[in-house]
C-alpha positions in Angstrom: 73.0 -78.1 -36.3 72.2 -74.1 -35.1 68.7 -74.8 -35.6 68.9 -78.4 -34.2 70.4 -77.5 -30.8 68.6 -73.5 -31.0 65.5 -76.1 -31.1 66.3 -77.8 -27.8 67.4 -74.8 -25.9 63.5 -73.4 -26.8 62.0 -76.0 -24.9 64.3 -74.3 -21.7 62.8 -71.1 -22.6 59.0 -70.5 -23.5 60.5 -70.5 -27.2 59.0 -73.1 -29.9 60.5 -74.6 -33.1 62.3 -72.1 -35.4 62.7 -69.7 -33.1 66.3 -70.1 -31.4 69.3 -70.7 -33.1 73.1 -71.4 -31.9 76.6 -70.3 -32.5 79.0 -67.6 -32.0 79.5 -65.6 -28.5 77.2 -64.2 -26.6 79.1 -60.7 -27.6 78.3 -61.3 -31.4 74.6 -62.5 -30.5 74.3 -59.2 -28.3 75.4 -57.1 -31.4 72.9 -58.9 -33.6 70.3 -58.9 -31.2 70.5 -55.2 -30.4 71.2 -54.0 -34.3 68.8 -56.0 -35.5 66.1 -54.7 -32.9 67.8 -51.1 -33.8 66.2 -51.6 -37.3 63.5 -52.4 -36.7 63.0 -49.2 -35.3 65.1 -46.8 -37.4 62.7 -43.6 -36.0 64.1 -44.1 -32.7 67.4 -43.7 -31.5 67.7 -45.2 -27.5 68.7 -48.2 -26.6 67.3 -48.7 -22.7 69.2 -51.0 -20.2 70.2 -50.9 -16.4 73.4 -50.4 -14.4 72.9 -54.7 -13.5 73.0 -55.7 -16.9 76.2 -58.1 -17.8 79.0 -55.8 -18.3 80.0 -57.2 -21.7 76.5 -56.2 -22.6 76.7 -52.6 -21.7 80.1 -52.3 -23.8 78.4 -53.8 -26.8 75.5 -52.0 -26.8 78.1 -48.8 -26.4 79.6 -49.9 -29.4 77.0 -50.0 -31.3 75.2 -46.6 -30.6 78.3 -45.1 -31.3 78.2 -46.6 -34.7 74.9 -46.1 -35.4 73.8 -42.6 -34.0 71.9 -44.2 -31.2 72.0 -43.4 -27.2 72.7 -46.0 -24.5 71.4 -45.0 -21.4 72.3 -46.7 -18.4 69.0 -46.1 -15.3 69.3 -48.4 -12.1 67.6 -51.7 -12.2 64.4 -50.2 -10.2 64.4 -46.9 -12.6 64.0 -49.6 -15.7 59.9 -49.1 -16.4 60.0 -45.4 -15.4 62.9 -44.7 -18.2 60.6 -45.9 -20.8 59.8 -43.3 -22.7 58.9 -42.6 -26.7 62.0 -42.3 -28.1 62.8 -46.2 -27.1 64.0 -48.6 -29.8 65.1 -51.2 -28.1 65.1 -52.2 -24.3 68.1 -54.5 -23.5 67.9 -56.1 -20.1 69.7 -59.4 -18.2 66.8 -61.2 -16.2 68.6 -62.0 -13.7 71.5 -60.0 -12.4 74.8 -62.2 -11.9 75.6 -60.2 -8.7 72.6 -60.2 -6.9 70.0 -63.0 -8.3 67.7 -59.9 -8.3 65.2 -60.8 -11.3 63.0 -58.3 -13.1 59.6 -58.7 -14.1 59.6 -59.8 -17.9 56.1 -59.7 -18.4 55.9 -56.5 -17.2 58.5 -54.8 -18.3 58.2 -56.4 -22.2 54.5 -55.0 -21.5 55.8 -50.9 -20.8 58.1 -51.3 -23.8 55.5 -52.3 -26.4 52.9 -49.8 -24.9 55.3 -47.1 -26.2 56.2 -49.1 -29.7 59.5 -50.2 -28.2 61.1 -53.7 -29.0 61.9 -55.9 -25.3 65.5 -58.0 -25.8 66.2 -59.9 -23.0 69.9 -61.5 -22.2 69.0 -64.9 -20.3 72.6 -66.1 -19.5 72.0 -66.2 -15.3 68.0 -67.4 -16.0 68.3 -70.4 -18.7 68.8 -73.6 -16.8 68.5 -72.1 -13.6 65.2 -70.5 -13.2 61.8 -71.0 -15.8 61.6 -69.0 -18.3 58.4 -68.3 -20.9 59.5 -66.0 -23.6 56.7 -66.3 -26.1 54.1 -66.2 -22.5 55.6 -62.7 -21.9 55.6 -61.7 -25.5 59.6 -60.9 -25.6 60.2 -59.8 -29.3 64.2 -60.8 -28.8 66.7 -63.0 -26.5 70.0 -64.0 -26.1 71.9 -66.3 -23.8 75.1 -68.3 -23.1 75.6 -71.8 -23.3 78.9 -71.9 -20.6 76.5 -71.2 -17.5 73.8 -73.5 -16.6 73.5 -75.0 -19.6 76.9 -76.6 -18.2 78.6 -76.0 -22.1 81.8 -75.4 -20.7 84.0 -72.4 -21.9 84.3 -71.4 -25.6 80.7 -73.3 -26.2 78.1 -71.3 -28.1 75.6 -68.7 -27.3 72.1 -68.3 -28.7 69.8 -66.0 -30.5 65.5 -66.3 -30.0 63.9 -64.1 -32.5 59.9 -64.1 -32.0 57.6 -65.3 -34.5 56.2 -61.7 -35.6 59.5 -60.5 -36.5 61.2 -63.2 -38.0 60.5 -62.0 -41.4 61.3 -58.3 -41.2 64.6 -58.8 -39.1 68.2 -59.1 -40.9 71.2 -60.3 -39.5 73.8 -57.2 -39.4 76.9 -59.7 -39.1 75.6 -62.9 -40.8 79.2 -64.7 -41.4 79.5 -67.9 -43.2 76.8 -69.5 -41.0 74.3 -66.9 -41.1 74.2 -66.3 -44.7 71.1 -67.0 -46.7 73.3 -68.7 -50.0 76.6 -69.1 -48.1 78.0 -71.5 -51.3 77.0 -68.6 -54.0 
């Protein structure tokens, strides 16, 4: 059933079959998201994201660098492209900001973060259902987003994960659980 629905919710974002999945919060899809993104770039310590981000988001991704020897830094949302700089695992942005509706630039944006070997993560809990959104057109290597908003899930309903294509190999879940487990019966 992850795969099932995560397949649906692809159509809502640019994603294709195989590439979203459902379940858990949007918190513990944050944590994989970023970790996961982390790894993938173990010679790089920053995680990149802006003052508009969620603020569940920003604690997370706190968390974690703690945790893991990484740096959060926190730039305003028009400061986000000029922060980019070589030491950038990860960038870890909300397309649209809750507070404002101001939207950034994926394309763009995923663009300056793989011109510098950087991974772009985008949270899509104010876009999905309310505005179009083409994550494999702009090349976004990760996503996460809520089900409660526009999706209309209702509280306590799940959150999902988009992993591109490229990376879906190479990735590994840092909190798999019994769902998330490759043999979860051995």
């Amino acid at each position: 059933q992850p795969r099932k629905v995560g397949d649906r919710v692809a159509r809502l974002i640019g994603a294709g079959p195989g590439q979203v999945v459902m379940g858990d919060t949007l918190s513990i899809k944050v944590f994989q998201a970023v970790s996961a993104a982390r790894a993938l770039r173990p010679d790089r310590r920053v995680i990149l994201s802006d003052s508009g981000n969620f603020p569940s988001d920003l604690y997370v991704a706190e968390g974690l660098a703690r945790a893991v020897d990484a740096e959060l830094r926190v730039v305003a949302p028009e400061e986000v492209e000029a922060a980019i700089g070589d030491d950038l695992a990860v960038l870890m942005i909300t397309e649209v900001d809750y507070r404002t509706g101001r939207r950034h630039d994926m394309a763009a944006i995923t663009r300056a973060a793989h011109a510098i070997g950087a991974l772009a993560l985008w949270d899509l809990s104010h876009s999905v259902g309310a505005v179009e959104v083409d994550l494999n057109g702009c090349n976004a290597d990760l996503a996460v987003g809520c089900g409660y908003k526009y999706l209309n899930g209702g509280p306590g309903s799940p959150a999902f994960l988009f992993v591109a294509r490229r990376h879906q190999e190479g990735i590994a879940n840092p909190l798999s659980g019994w769902m998330g487990h490759a043999a979860p019966f051995d």
